[in-house]
N, C-alpha and C positions, 0 to 999 in steps of 0.2 A: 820170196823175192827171186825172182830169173835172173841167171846170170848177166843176159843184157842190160835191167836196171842196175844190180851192182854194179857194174862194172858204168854206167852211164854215173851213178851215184858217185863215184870216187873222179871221174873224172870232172862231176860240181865242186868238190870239196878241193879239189888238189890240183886239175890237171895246169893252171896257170904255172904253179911253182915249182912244179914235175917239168913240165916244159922249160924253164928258162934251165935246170937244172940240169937238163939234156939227157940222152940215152944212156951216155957213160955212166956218167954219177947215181940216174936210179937202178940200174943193174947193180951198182955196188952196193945199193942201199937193200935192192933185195934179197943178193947172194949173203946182206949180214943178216936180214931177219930171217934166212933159212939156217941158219948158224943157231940162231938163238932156237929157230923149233927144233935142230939136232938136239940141243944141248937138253930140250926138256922134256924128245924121247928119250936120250939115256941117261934121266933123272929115277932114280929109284928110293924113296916109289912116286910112281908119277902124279903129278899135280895135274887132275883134270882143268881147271879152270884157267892154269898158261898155258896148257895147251891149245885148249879154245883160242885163247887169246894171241897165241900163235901163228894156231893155224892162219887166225883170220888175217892179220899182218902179212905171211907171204902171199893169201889171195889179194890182197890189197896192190902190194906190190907186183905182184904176176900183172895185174888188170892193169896198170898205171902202163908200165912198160908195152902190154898189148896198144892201149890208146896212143903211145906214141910212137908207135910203130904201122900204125892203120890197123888193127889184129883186130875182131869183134871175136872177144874169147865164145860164145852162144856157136856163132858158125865155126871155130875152129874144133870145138869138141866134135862136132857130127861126123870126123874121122873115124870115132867111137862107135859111132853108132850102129851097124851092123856086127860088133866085135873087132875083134884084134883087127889092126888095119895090115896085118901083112896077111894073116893065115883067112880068117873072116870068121874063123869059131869064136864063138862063148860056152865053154873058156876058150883059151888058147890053147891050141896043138904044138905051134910052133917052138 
């Protein structure tokens, strides 16, 4: 899946109640699910499977906040794309 479907995917599932919930409120909802993928890297030993589950909860939330922000996370990665966006090496110098 491309990041443009997910990220279109989640805005099927959610983006009505992400919307009435506003910018505010899902910022806080994402800054908790980056809490919880903190807590299950410094889990020893780690549980691969919450972290999957994790990770994919903050992409969820990352995407939600892009859509209602106008963001289309696909064009904002291509910063990436020739390398570090300040220095332009892969890796980076900087």
């Amino acid at each position: 899946m491309k990041i443009s479907e997910f990220q279109k995917l989640i805005e099927d599932i959610y983006l009505d109640r992400d919307s009435q919930r506003g910018i505010d409120r899902n910022f806080v909802w994402f800054t908790e699910e980056v809490g919880e993928l903190a807590r299950e890297i410094r889990q020893e030993p780690r549980n691969q499977e919450r972290l999957f589950e994790e990770f994919a909860d903050v992409f969820a939330w990352l995407s939600t906040l892009a859509s209602l922000l106008d963001i289309e996370l696909e064009n904002a990665i291509r910063i990436y794309a020739d390398g570090c966006p300040k220095c332009g090496s892969i890796p980076c110098t900087c």
